[in-house]
C-alpha positions as CSV (number, residue, x, y, z in Angstrom):
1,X,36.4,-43.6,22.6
2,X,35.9,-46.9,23.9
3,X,32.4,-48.5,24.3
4,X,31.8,-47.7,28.0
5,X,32.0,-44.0,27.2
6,X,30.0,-43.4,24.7
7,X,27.5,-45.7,26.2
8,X,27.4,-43.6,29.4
9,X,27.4,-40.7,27.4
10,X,24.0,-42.0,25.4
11,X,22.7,-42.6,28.9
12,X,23.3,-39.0,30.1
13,X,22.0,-37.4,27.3
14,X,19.0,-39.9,27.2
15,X,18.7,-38.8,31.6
16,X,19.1,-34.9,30.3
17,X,16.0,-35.5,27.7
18,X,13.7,-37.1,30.0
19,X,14.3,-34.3,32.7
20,X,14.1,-31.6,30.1
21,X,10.8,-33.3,29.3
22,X,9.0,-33.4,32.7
23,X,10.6,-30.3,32.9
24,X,8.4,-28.9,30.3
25,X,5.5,-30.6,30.8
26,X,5.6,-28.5,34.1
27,X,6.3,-25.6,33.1
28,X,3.5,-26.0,30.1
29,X,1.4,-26.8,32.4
30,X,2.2,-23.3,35.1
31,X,1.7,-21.2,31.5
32,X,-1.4,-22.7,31.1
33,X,-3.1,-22.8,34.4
34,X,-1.3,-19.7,35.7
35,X,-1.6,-17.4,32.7
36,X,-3.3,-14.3,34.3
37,X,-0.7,-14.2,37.3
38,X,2.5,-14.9,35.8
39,X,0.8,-12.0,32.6
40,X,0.0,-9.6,35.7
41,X,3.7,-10.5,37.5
42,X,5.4,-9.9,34.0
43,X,3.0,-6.5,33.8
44,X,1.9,-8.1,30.3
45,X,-2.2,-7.9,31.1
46,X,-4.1,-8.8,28.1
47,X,-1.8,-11.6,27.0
48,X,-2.9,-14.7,28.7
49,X,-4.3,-16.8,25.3
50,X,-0.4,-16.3,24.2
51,X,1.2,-17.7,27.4
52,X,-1.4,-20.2,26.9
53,X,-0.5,-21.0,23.7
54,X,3.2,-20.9,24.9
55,X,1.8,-23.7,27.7
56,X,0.7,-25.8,25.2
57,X,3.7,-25.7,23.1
58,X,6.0,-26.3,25.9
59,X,3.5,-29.6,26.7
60,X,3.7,-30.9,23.0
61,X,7.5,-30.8,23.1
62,X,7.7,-32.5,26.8
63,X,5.3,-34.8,25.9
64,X,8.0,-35.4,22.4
65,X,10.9,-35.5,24.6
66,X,9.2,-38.6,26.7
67,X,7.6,-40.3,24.0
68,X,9.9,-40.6,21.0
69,X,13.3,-42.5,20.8
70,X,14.9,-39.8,18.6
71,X,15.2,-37.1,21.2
72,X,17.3,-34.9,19.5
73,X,14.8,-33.2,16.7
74,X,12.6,-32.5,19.9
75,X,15.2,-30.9,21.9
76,X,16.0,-28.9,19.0
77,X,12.3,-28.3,18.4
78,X,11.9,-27.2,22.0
79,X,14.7,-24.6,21.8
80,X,13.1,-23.1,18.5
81,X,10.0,-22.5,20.4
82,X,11.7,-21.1,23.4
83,X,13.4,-18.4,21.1
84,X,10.2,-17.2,19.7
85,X,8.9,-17.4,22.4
86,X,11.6,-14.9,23.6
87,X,11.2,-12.8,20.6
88,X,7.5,-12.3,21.0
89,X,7.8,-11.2,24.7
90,X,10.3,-9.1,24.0
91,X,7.7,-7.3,21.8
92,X,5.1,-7.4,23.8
93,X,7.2,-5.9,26.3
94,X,7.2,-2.1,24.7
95,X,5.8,0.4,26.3
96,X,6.0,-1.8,29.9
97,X,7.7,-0.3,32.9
98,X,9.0,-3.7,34.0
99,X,10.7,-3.7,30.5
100,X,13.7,-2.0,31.4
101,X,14.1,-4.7,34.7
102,X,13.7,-7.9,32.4
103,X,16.0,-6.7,29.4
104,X,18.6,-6.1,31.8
105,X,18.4,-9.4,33.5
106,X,18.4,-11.3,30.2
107,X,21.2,-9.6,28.6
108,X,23.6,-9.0,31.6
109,X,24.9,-12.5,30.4
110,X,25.5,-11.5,27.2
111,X,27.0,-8.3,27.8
112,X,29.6,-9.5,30.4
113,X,31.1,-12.1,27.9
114,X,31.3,-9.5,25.1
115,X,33.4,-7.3,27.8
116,X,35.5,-10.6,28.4
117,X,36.0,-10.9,25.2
């Protein structure tokens, strides 16, 4: 790989980070400011301090992701959150009518590359 490549490379994952970043730090900022709604649109009343708390985790790692030079232990940092983030809405989805909507929107993916496959 010559030098032009892997340069432009650096640059587009260096463009990916920063967008990923403001990215989160709008998206933070929706789950923090916007916690009853989106609880009440996702039929999850009585969880607004964790989409809070979700907010301010998703700020933290935009905030990471603009800040530091290393990107990549942010990036990775900000997909750990987002799967525990997953796996504690999941479970806070039993017992919800809307449950059955969102599990098959979020595993359709899943389920038509296993068939593929």
């Amino acid at each position: 790989m010559d030098y032009e490549t892997q340069r432009n490379r650096q640059l587009l994952a260096k463009r990916a980070a920063t967008g990923l970043g403001w990215f989160s730090i709008g998206l933070g900022l929706t789950e923090l400011l916007c916690a009853r709604g989106l609880c009440r649109w996702m039929g999850m009343r009585g969880k607004e301090d964790l989409i809070r708390f979700y907010g301010v985790r998703e700020m933290a790692a935009g905030i990471g992701l603009l800040a530091a030079k290393e990107k990549a232990p942010w990036v990775w940092g900000r997909v750990g959150g987002d799967v525990l983030d997953i796996a504690t809405l999941a479970a806070a989805f039993e017992g919800n009518p809307i449950q059955r909507y969102f599990g098959r929107r979020s595993c359709a993916p899943f389920a038509k590359s296993r068939a593929s496959s």
